[in-house]
N, C-alpha and C positions, 0 to 999 in steps of 0.2 A: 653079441648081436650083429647082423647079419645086414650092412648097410648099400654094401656099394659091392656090384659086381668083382668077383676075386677069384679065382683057380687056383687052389693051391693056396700059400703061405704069402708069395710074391703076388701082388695085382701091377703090371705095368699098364695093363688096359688101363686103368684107374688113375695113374698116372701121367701117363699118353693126353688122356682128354683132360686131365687137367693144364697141361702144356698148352695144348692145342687153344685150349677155349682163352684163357690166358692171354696169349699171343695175339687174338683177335682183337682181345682190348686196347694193343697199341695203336693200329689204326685208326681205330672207330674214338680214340680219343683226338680226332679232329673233325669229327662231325661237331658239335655243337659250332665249333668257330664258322665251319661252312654254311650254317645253318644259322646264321647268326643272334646266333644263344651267349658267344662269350669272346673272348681275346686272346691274349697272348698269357693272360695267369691263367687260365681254363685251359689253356692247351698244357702249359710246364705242368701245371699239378696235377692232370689227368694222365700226362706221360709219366710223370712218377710214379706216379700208385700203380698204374699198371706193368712199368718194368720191375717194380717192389715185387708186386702179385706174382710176374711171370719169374723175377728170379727163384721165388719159394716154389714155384710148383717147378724147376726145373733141381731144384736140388732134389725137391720130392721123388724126380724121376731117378735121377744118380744115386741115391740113395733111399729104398722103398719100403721107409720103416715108419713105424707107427709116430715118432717125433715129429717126423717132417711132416707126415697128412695132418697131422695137429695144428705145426704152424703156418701151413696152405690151409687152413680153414678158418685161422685164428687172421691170416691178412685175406681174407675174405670177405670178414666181419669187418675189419676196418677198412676195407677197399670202400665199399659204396658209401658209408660217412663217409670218408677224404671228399670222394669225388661230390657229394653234395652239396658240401661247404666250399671246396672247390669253386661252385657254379656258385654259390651263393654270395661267395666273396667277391667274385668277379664281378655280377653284378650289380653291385652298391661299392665297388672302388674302381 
């Protein structure tokens, strides 16, 4: 079944924006502090989950096999719980 853009055997396209989009969530995890939604624990556990996120989609990209899109999709699913609880921890502590 026939999910995500692919040419061929190899999709680096597929890969690429997984990096890409990735990567933007290191920034944008100091919006909420700027914005002031959270602290100093909202910022570290937001920067974690997102360099977690970005190291898996960067392996994804070195190596562009079916394991790794697995486990770029599997810390996907646990990216946005992290980061909810994240915010939710932060504030009631």
């Amino acid at each position: 079944m026939k999910m995500l853009p692919r040419h061929g055997k190899v999709g680096y396209f597929t890969a690429f924006q997984c990096v890409l989009y990735s990567a933007v969530l290191i920034p944008l995890s100091i919006l909420p502090s700027i914005a002031g939604l959270g602290s100093w624990i909202s910022i570290t556990g937001l920067l974690i989950a997102g360099i977690w996120y970005l190291y898996n989609s960067i392996l994804f990209l070195k190596d562009n096999s079916d394991v790794k899109a697995r486990k770029v999709m599997f810390a996907s699913f646990i990216y946005l719980p992290v980061v909810l609880i994240t915010l939710l921890l932060d504030k009631y502590f």
